[in-house]
N, C-alpha and C positions, 0 to 999 in steps of 0.2 A: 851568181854571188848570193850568199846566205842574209838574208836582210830582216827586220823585223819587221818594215812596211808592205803594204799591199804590194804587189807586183810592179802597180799603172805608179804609184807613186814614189816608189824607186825610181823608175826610167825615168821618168820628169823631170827629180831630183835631180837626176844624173843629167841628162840634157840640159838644165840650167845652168851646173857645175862647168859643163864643158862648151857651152855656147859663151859664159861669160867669162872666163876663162881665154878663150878665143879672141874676145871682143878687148879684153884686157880693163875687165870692170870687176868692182867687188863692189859686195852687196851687205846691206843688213836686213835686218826684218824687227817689223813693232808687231807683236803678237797682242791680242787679248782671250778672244773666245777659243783660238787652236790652243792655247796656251803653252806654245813650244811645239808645236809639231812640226811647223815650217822650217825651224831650225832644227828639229831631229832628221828630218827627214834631207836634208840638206848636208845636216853631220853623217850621215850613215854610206856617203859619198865617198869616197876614198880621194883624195886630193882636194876636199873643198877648202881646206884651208889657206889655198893661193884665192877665194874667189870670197869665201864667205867670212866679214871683217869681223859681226857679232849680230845677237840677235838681244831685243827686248823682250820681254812678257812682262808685261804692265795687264793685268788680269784687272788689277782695281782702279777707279779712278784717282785715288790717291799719287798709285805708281806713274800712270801717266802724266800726272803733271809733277810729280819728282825726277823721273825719271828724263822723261822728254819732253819737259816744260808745256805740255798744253796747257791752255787757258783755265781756269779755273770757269770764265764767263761761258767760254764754247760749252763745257760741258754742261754746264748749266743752261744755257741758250737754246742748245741743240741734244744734248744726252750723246752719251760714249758710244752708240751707235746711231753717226752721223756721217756724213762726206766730211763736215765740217772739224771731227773729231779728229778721222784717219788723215785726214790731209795735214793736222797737226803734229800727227804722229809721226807720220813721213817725215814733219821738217826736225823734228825736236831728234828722229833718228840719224839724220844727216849731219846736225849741227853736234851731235854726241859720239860720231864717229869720223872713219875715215874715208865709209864708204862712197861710192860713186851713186847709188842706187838702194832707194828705202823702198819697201812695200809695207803695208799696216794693214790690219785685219781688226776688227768689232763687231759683235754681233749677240745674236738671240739664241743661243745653244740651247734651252731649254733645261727640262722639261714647262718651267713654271720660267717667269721673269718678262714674258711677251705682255705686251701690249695691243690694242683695236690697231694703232700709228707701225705699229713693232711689232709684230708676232713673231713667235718662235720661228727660227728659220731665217731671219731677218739681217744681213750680214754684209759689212759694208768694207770695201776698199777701197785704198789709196797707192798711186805709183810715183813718186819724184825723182828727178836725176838733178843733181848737184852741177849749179850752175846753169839749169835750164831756164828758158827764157818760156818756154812754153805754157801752157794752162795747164792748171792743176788737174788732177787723172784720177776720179773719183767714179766709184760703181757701183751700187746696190744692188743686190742678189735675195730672189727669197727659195731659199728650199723650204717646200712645202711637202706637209707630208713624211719628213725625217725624222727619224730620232736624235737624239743627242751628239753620239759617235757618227751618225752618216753627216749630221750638219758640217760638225767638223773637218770630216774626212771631205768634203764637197769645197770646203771655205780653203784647205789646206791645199787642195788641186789649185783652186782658180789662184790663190797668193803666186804658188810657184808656177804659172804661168806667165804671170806679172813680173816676175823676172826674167823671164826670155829677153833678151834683145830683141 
């Protein structure tokens, strides 16, 4: 099939598409630093619209707390790349759709915007299923060494992993 993503991120796409699907789950996504690529990459799936309910990009922190009500405190507490941000975003993406299953993404894309705490590279997620009783599913990732487009393209792999079943 003629795609405009990498190869590896099509397939994944696709095996997300069709794993949840299977499972009979739909999903959304809170983007910030991909800023829609999860959800491109997800659209360019031919059927995901039985799987995929909607996606966010909340790039600002403005958006994210309009959007999917984070805390104004969290962000302030903790900064938009935190566990404590993405695990916001998951819930604010849950409570804003219909899905069964949020992933959220935040991070240090670069070139400039890192921190000593945060350096570029620095990129954090979050997984919740609607109605879990579970603990919150949070993970900090540093690509190092990246540029801007591989950060993404790295953050964009591991989100749509996060939605595997």
């Amino acid at each position: 099939m003629k795609t405009i993503l990498p190869p590896e991120v099509y397939t994944l796409a696709a095996r997300v598409i069709a794993a949840n699907k299977a499972a009979g789950r739909t999903i959304t996504v809170a983007e910030s630093c991909t800023g829609g690529l999860v959800s491109a990459a997800l659209t360019e799936v031919p059927g995901s619209s039985e799987v995929l309910d909607r996606g966010f990009v909340t790039y600002s922190n403005e958006a994210k707390m309009q959007m999917l009500d984070v805390s104004g405190d969290i962000i302030e507490t903790f900064g938009a790349v935190s566990i404590a941000c993405v695990w916001a975003m998951t819930q604010g993406a849950l409570a804003n759709s219909d899905a069964d299953v949020a992933v959220a993404i935040s991070g240090v894309a670069g070139p400039g915007g890192g921190t000593d705490l945060k350096p570029v590279g620095t990129v954090v997620f979050a997984r919740a299923v609607r109605n879990s009783d579970g603990e919150p599913e949070g993970e900090l990732k540093r690509f190092d060494g990246m540029n801007r487009a591989e950060i993404r393209l790295q953050a964009t792999i591991c989100a749509l992993e996060l939605l595997l079943p």
